[in-house]
DRENKOL-468231 format. One record per residue (C-alpha): residue number from 1; residue in three letters; x, y, z. Coordinates in Angstrom, 3 decimals. Example, Ala and Ser with C-alpha at 12.3 -4.5 7.8 and 13.67 -1.06 7.14 Angstrom:
2
  tiza  marba        xx        yy        zz
     1    ALA    12.300    -4.500     7.800
     2    SER    13.670    -1.060     7.140
This chain:
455
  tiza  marba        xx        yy        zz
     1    UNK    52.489   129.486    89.996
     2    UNK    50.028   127.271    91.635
     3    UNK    51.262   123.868    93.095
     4    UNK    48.772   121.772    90.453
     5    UNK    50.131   123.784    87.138
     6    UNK    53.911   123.073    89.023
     7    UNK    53.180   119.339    89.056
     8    UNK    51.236   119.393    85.703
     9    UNK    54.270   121.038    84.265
    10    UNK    56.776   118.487    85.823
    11    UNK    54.775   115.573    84.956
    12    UNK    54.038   116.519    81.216
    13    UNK    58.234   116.740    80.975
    14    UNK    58.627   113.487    82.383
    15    UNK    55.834   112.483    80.178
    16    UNK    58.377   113.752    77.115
    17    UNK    61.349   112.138    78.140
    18    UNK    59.435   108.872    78.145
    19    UNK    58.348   109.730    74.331
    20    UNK    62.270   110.301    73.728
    21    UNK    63.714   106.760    75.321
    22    UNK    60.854   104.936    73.487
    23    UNK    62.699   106.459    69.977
    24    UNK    65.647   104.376    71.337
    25    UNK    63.479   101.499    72.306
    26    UNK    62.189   101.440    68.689
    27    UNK    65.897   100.606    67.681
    28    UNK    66.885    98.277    70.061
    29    UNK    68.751   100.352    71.861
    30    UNK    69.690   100.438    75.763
    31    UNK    70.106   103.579    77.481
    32    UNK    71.836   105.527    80.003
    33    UNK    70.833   108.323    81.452
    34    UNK    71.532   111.072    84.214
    35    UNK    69.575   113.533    86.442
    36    UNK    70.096   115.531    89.916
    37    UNK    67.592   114.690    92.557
    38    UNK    66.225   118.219    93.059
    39    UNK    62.978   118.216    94.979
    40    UNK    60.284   120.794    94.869
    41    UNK    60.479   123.547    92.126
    42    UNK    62.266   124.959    90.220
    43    UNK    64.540   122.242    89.667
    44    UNK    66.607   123.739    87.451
    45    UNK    69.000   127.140    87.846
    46    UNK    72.364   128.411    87.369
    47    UNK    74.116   126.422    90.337
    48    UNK    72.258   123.074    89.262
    49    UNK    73.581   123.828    85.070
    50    UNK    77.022   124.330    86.719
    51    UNK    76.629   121.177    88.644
    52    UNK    75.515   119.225    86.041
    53    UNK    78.195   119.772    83.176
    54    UNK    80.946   118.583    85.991
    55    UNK    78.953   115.804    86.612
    56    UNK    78.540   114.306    83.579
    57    UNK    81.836   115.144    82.575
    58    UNK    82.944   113.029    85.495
    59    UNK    80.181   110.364    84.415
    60    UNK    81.825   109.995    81.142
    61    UNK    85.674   110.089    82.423
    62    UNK    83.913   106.885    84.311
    63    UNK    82.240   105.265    82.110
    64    UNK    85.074   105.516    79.507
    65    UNK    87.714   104.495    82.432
    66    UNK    85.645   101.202    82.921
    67    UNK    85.040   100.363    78.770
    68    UNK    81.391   101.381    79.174
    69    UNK    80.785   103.095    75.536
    70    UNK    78.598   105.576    74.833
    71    UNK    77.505   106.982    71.386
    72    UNK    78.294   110.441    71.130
    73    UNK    75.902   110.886    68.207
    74    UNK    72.974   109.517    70.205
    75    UNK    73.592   112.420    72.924
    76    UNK    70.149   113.773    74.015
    77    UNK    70.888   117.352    76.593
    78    UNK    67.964   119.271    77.435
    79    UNK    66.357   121.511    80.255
    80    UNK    63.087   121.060    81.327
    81    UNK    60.377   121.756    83.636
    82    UNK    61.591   118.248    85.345
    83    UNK    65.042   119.735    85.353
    84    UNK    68.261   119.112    83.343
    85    UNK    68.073   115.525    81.318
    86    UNK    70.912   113.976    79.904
    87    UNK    70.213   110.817    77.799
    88    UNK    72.161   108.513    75.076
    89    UNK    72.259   104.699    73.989
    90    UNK    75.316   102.269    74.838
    91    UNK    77.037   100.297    72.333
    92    UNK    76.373    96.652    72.172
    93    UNK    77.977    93.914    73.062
    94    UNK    80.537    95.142    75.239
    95    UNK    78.958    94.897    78.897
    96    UNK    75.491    93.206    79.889
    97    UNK    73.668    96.173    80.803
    98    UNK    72.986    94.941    84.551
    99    UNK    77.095    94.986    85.112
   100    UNK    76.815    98.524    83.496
   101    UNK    74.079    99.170    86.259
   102    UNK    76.443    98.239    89.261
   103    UNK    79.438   100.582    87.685
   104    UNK    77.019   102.999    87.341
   105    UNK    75.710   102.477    90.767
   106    UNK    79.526   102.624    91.966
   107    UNK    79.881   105.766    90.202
   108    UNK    77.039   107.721    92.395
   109    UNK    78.312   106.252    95.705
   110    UNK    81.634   106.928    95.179
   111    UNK    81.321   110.345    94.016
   112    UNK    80.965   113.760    96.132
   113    UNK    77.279   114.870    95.248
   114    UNK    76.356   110.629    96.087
   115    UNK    72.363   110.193    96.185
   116    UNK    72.188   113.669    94.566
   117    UNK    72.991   111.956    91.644
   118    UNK    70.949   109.713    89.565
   119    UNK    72.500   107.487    86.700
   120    UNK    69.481   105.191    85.332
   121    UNK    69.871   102.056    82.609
   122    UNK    67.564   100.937    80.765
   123    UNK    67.032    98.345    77.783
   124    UNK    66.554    97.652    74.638
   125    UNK    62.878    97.247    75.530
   126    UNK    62.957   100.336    77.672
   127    UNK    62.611    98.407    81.212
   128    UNK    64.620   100.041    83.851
   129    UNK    67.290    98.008    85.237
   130    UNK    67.872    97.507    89.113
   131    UNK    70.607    95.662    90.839
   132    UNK    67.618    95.014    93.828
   133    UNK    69.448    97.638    96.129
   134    UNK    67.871   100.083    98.147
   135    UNK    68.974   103.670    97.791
   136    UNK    69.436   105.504   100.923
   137    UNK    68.069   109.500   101.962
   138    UNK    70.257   112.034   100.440
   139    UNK    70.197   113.537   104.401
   140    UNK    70.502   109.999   106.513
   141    UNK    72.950   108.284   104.881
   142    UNK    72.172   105.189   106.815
   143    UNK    68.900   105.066   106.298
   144    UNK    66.218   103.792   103.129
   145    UNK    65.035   107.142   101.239
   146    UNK    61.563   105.138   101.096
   147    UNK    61.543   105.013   105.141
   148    UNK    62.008   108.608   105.209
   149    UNK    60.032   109.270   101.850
   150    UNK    56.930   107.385   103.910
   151    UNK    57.636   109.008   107.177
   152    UNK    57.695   112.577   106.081
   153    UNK    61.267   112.642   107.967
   154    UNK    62.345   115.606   105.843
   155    UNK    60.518   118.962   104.668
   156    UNK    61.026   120.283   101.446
   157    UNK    62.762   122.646   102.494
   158    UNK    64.927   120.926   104.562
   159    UNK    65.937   118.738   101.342
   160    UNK    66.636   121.788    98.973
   161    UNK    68.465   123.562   101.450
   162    UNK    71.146   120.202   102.447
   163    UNK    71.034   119.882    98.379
   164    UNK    72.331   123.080    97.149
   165    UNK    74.578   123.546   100.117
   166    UNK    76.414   120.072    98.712
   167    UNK    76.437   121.251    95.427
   168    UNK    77.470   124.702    96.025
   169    UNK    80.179   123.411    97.294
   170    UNK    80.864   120.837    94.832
   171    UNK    81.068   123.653    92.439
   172    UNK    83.514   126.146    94.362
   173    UNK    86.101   122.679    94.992
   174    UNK    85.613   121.856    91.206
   175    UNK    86.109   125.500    90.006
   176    UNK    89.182   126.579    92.075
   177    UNK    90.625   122.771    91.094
   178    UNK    90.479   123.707    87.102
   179    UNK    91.749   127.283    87.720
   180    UNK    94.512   125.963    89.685
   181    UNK    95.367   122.803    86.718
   182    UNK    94.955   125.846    84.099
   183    UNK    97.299   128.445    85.720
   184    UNK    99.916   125.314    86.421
   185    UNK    99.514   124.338    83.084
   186    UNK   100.232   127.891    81.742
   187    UNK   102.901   128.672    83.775
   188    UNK   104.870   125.163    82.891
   189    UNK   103.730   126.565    79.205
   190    UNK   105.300   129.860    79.495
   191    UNK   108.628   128.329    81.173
   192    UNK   109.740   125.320    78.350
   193    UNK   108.357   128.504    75.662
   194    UNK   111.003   130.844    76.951
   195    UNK   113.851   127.926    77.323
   196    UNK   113.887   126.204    74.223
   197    UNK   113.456   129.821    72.534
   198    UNK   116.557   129.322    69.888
   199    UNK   119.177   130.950    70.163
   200    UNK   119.482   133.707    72.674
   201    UNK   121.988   136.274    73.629
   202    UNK   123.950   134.736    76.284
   203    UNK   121.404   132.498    77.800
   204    UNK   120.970   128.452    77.600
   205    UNK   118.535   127.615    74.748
   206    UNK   117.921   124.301    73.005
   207    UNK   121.605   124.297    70.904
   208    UNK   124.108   126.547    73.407
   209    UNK   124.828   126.976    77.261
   210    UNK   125.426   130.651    76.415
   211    UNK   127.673   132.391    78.866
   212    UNK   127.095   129.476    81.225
   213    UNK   129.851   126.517    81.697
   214    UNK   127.652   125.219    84.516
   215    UNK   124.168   124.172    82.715
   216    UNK   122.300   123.476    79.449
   217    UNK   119.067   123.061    78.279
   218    UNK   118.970   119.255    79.725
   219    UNK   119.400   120.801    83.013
   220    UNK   117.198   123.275    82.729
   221    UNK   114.572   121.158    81.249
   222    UNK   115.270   119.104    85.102
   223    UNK   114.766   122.423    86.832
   224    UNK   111.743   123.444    85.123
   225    UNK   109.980   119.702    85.813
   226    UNK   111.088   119.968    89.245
   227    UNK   109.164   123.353    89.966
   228    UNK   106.185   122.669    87.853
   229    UNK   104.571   120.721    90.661
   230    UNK   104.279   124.221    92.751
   231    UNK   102.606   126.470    90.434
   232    UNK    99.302   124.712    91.351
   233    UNK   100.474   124.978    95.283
   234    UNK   100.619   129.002    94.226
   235    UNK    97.605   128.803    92.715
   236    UNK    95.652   127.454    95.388
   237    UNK    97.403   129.576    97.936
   238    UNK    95.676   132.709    95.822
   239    UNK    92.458   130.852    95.997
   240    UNK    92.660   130.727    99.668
   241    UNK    94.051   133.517   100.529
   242    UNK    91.392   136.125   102.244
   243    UNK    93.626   138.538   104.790
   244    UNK    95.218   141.747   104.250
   245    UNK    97.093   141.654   100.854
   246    UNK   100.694   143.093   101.833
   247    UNK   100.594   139.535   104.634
   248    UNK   101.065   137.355   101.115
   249    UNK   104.490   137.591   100.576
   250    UNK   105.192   135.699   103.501
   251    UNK   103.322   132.669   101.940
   252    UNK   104.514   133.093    98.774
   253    UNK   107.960   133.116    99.468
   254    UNK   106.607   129.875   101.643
   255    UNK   106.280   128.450    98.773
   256    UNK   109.368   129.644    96.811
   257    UNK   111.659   128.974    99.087
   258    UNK   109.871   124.922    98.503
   259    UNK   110.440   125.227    94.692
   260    UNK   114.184   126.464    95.181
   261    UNK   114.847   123.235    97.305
   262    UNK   113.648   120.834    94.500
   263    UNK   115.214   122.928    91.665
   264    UNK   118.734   122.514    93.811
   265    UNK   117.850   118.974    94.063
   266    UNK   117.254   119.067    90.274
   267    UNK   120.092   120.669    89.507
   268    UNK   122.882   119.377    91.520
   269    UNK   123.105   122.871    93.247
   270    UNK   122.751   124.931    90.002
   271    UNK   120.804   127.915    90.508
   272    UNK   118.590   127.974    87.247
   273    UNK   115.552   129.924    87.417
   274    UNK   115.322   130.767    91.186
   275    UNK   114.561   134.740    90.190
   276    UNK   111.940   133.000    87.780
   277    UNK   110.512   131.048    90.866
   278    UNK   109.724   134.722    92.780
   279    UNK   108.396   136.366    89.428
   280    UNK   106.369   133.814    88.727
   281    UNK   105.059   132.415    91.992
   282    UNK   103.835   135.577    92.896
   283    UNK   102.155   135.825    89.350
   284    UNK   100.535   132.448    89.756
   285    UNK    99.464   133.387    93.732
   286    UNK    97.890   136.769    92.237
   287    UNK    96.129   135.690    89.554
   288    UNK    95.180   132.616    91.407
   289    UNK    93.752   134.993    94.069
   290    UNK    92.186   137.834    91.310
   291    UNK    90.263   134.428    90.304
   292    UNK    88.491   134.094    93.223
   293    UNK    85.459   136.158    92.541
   294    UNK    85.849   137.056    88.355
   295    UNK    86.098   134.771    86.071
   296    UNK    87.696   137.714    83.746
   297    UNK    90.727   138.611    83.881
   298    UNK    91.297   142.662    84.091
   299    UNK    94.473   144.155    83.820
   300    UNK    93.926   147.410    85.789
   301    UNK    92.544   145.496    88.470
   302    UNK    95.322   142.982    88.496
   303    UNK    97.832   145.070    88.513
   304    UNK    95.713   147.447    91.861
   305    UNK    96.133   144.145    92.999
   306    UNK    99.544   143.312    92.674
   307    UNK   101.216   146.680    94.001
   308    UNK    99.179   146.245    97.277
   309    UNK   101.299   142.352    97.562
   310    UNK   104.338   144.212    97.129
   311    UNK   103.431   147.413    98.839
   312    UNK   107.477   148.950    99.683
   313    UNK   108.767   145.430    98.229
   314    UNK   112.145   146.731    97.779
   315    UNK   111.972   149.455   100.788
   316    UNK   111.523   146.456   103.113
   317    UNK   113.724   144.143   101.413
   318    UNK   116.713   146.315    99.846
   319    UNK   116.804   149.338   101.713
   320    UNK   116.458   148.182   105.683
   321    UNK   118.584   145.488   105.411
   322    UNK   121.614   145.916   107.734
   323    UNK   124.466   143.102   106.365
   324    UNK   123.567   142.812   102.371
   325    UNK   124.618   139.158   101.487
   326    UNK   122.645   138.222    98.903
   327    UNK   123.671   139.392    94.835
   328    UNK   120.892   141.107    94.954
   329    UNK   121.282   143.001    97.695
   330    UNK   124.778   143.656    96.866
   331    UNK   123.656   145.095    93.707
   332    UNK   121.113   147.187    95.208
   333    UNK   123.735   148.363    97.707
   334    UNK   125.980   149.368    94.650
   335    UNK   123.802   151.131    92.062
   336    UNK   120.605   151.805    94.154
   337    UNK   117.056   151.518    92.079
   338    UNK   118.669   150.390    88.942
   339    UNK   120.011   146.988    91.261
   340    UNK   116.618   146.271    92.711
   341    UNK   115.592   144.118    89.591
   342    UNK   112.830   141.898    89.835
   343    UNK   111.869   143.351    93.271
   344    UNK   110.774   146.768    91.923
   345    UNK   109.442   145.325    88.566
   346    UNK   107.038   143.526    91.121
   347    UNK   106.236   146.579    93.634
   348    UNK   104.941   148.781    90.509
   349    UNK   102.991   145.503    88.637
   350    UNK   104.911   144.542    86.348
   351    UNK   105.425   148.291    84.420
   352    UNK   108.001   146.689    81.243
   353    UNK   105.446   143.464    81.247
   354    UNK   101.833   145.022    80.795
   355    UNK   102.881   148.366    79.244
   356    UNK   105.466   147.212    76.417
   357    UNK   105.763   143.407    76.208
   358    UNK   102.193   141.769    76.489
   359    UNK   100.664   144.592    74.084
   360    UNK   103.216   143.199    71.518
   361    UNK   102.315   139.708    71.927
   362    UNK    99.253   140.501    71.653
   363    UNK    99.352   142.281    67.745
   364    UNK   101.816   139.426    66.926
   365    UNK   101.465   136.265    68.010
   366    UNK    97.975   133.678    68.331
   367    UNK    97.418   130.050    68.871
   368    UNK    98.034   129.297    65.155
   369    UNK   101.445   131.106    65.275
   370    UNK   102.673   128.892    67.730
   371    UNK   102.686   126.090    65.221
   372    UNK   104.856   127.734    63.211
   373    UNK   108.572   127.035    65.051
   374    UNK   110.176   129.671    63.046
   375    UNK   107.826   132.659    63.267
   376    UNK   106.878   132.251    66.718
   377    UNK   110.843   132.123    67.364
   378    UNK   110.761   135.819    65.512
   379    UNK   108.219   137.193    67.958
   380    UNK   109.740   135.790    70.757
   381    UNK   113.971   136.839    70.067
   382    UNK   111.983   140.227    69.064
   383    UNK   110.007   140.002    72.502
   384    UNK   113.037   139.503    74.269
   385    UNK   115.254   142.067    72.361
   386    UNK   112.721   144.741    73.745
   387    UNK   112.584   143.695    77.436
   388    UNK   116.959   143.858    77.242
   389    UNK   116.535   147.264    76.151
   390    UNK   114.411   148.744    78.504
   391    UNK   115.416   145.956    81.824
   392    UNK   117.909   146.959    84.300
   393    UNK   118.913   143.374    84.822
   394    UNK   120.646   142.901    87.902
   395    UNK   122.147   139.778    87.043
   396    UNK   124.279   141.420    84.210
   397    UNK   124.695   144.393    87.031
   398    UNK   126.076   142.205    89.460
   399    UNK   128.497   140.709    87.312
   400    UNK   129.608   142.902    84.684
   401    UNK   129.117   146.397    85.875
   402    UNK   126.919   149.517    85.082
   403    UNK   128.666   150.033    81.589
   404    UNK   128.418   146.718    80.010
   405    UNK   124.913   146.669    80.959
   406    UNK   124.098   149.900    79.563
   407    UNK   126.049   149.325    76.796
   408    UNK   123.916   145.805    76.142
   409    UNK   120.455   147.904    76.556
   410    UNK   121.956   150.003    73.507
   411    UNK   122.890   147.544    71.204
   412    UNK   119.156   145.752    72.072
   413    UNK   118.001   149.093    71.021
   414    UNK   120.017   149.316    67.907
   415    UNK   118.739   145.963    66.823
   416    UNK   115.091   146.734    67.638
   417    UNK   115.813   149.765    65.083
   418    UNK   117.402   147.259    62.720
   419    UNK   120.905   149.112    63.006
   420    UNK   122.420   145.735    64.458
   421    UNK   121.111   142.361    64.099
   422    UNK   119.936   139.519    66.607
   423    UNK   123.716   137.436    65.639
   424    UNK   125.742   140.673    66.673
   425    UNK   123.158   141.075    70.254
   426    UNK   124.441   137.100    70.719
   427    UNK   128.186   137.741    69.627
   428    UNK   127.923   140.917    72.346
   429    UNK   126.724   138.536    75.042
   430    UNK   129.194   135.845    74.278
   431    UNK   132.419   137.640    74.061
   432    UNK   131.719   139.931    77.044
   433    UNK   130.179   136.721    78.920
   434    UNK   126.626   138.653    79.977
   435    UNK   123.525   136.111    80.591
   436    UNK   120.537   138.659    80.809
   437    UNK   118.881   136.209    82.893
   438    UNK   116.229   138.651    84.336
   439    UNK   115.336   139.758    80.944
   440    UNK   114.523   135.710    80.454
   441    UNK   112.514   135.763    83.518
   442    UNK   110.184   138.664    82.557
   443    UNK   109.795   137.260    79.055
   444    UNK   108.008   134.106    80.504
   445    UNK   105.856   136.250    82.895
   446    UNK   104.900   137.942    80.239
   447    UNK   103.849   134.377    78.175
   448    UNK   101.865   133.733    81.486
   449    UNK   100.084   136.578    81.537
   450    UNK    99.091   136.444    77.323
   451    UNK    98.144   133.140    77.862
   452    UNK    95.929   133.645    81.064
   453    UNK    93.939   136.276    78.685
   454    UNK    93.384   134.299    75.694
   455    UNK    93.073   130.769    77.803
């Protein structure tokens, strides 16, 4: 396209959006508006659109922070050939529209993208309204843009190039920040979900400690608040991470071993949910790092993923270790693959999580559901039911032997064929004092993975 049809193009937009403010103008109505400083052409793409919506959701966090009201129904959101064009009135009587200017003016220079950003007031007789500043160049900081403007000090070039680099950037720091506020929020989701799930076979809900003398739901409710602040740290960790995947552990457990302080802390010593901490840290750091280049998330792939993180997870953990201290080690020791628990659920992806549980959640439970306390409680006792059946949980290993716990993953069978019910799985659990605690952990891994798809 020739350079004179480019600016004829430009200024016949421009020309448009003048036609558009003097519709407000005819009503008495001052404006606000907002535009990127993109020179040359085009001025409008994929990475400026992306841009854009995070700025003016920023904008309007701002402007609604400082009691600067805009009217929603007066929005005006367009693309043209002058680029993307956002432009509504402000409610009267609040501010004078030259204090709005200065907020607005503290809004660009205080934000990431600065000069790139342009935030224009105008008023109720359409004149634009200046606070008598001088903006500086979007490249020299410390210098007038009209010095540089007259002086040529920039090319094109050199302008679009500094430009999209900034916002580039701006919009790989703003998209890893909401993946990593979404994944936290999910996994603290998937956590109080599985806890205050009421009642369950041997395990603290919101009504019974279970087989547990030592905690209840209040302390568990501490626990999970104290962890919650590390699921974004996981998060972020994935976003970051870029060597060879079977180095991650190492950082993940980094992490864990963090959360496990603060849930002792929590707890008054009382380990909780530290299996839940491993499970679901190294979900969080995996999806977290899956993220990084799809915004889709694939099972297949995630689980490829996964197995390379804990590539001979319970080889180098279980099997080569000399003096075997911890329970599950011990366990391991004692009844070999069917003690590695959460360790091999994790070194073949998840297997009982992707192949059984999430598949179910999927047919029977959906946003709507989860207003409904006592059917969601159904598909979640019934969730649970089926991951006791098919688990080798080495908690109940560890502490009541290889029959009790096979003779727990029959009864959970019995009940999933409606020969027992849910009561006699609880009575079972109570009188032989069994807490199926890893069963509880891969129930809320599997909430934070049905919740990553549909969220």
């Amino acid at each position: 396209m020739e350079e004179k049809q480019i600016i004829d193009k430009i200024l016949k937009a421009r020309e448009n959006r003048f036609k558009i403010r003097e519709g407000y103008v005819r009503r008495d109505l001052a404006t606000l508006s907002l535009t990127l400083n993109i020179p040359g052409y085009p001025k409008h793409n994929q990475l400026t659109e992306q841009c854009f919506q995070f700025v003016l959701d920023d904008l309007k966090n701002y402007l609604l922070a400082n009691r600067i009201f805009i009217e929603k129904e007066e929005e005006y959101n367009q693309i043209d050939e002058a680029g993307r064009f956002f432009l509504t009135s402000l409610t009267h009587g609040i501010k004078e529209v030259e204090q709005i200017k200065l907020k607005t003016e503290e809004f660009e220079n205080s934000h990431e993208l600065g000069r790139i950003i342009d935030v224009d007031i105008f008023d109720k007789f359409g004149k634009p309204v200046s606070s008598g500043k001088q903006k500086t160049c979007i490249i020299c900081s410390d210098k007038p843009a009209i010095l540089c403007m007259r002086e040529k000090t920039h090319s094109y070039d050199e302008l679009r190039s500094f430009i999209f680099d900034k916002i580039w950037s701006f919009n790989f720091e703003q998209r890893n920040q909401k993946i990593k506020q979404k994944l936290s929020e999910i996994a603290t989701k998937s956590i109080l979900l599985e806890v205050s799930l009421t009642p369950k076979p041997g395990l603290v809900d919101f009504r019974d400690s279970g087989a547990h003398t030592d905690m209840n739901f209040h302390v568990f409710m501490a626990s999970s608040a104290a962890i919650s602040q590390f699921w974004s740290e996981f998060a972020e960790a994935g976003l970051n991470f870029d060597e060879n995947l079977q180095d991650a552990l190492p950082i993940v457990r980094q992490i864990g071993l963090k959360a496990e302080r603060a849930m002792f802390k929590a707890t008054n010593g009382i380990n909780t949910q530290k299996g839940l901490i491993f499970l679901l840290g190294l979900s969080v750091f995996t999806t977290g790092y899956f993220f990084k280049t799809t915004d889709n998330f694939d099972e297949k792939t995630f689980i490829e993923v996964l197995k390379e993180i804990c590539f001979k997870l319970v080889e180098n953990e279980l099997i080569s270790v000399e003096n075997k201290r911890s329970h599950g080690e011990k366990t391991f020791e004692k009844y070999g693959l069917k003690g590695a628990g959460a360790r091999l659920q994790a070194e073949k992806g998840f297997p009982l999580v992707f192949n059984q549980i999430l598949p179910f959640l999927r047919e029977n439970l959906n946003n709507d559901l989860l207003m409904d306390t006592d059917k969601t409680n159904d598909v979640f006792k019934t969730a649970l039911v089926k991951i006791i059946n098919k688990l080798d949980d080495s908690n109940v290993l560890y502490r009541k032997g290889l029959i009790t716990a096979e003779n727990l993953k029959k009864l959970a069978g019995k009940v999933i064929k409606g020969k027992k019910t849910y009561k006699e799985l609880c009575d079972f659990c109570l009188n032989e004092n069994i807490s199926p605690g890893g069963a509880a952990d891969i129930l809320a891994v599997s909430l934070f993975f049905y919740f990553v798809e549909i969220d």
